[in-house]
N, C-alpha and C positions, 0 to 999 in steps of 0.2 A: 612316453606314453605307449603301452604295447595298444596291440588291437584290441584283444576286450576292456580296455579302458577306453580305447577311442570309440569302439560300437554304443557303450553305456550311456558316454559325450553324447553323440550323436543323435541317439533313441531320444535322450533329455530336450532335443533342442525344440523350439514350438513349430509347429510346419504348419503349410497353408491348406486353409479346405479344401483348394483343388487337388496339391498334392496327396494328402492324409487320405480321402476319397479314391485317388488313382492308387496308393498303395494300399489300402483295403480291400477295392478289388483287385488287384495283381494277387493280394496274398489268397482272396475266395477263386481265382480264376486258375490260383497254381495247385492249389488241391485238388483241382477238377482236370487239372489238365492231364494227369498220367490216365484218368478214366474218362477224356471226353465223350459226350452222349452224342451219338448219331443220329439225327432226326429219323423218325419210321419209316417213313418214305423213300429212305436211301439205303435200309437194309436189305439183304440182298436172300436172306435164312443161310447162308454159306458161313460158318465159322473164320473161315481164312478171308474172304473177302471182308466182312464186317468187320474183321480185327487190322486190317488195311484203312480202313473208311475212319478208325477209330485215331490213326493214327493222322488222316491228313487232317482229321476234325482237331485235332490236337494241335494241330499247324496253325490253323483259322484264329483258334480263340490265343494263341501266343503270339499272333499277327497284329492280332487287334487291340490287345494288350498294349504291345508297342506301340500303337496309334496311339492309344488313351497316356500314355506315358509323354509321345511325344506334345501331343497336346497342352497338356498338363505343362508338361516344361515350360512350354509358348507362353502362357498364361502366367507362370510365375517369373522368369524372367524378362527383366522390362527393356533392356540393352542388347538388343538386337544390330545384328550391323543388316546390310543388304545382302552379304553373302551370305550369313549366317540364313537370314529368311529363305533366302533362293537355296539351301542347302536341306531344310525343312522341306520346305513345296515338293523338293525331287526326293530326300525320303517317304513324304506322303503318298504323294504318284506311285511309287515303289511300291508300297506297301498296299495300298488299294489296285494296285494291278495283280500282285501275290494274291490276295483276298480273291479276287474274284478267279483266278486260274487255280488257285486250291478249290474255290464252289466247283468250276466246272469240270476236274478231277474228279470230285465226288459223285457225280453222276456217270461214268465212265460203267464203275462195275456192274450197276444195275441194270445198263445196256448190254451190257455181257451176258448178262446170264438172261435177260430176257428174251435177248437174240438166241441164246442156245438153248432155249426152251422152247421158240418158235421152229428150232430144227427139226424134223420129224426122226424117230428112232431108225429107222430103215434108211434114212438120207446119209447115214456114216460109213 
């Protein structure tokens, strides 16, 4: 069986709601991802910052992707061992500590440039 026979296999096979749902959004969440939307409030009007901002937004929602993926797993696989569980926990930890250290990246530039707007022209 080459690979386009085994993908064909594959695609045929019946999958579970949670799965089918986690890749339905992986597949809407990966179209969005080369163009993720920056919330308003984190643009900065700078072209070079916003397309930085565009880039860790980028990072968020392929983070979280991963979550709903790993989740998803959780849920269809029923034979878990103990390490296997404790192996999940600590990529979830992982991953929801990414999450929140990419949020607070995101507000980085917008300090930037507010800070350098509060500088007066003559202060340089």
């Amino acid at each position: 069986m080459d690979r386009d026979e085994y993908i064909r296999w594959r695609n045929a096979q019946p999958r579970s709601p949670a799965v089918r749902g986690v890749q339905e959004e992986r597949e809407r969440s990966s179209e969005h991802l080369a163009q993720a939307a920056v919330p308003m409030k984190q643009l900065t009007q700078d072209s070079k910052w916003d397309y930085f901002l565009s880039l860790v937004q980028a990072k968020i929602v392929e983070t979280k992707v991963s979550v709903q993926l790993e989740d998803a797993d959780l849920l269809v696989n029923t034979d878990w061992s103990h390490a296997d569980l404790a192996q999940h926990k600590a990529r979830m930890l992982a991953w929801a500590s990414r999450i929140e250290a990419l949020e607070e990246v995101m507000q980085i530039p917008s300090q930037i440039v507010g800070a350098a707007e509060a500088v007066p022209d003559d202060a340089a």
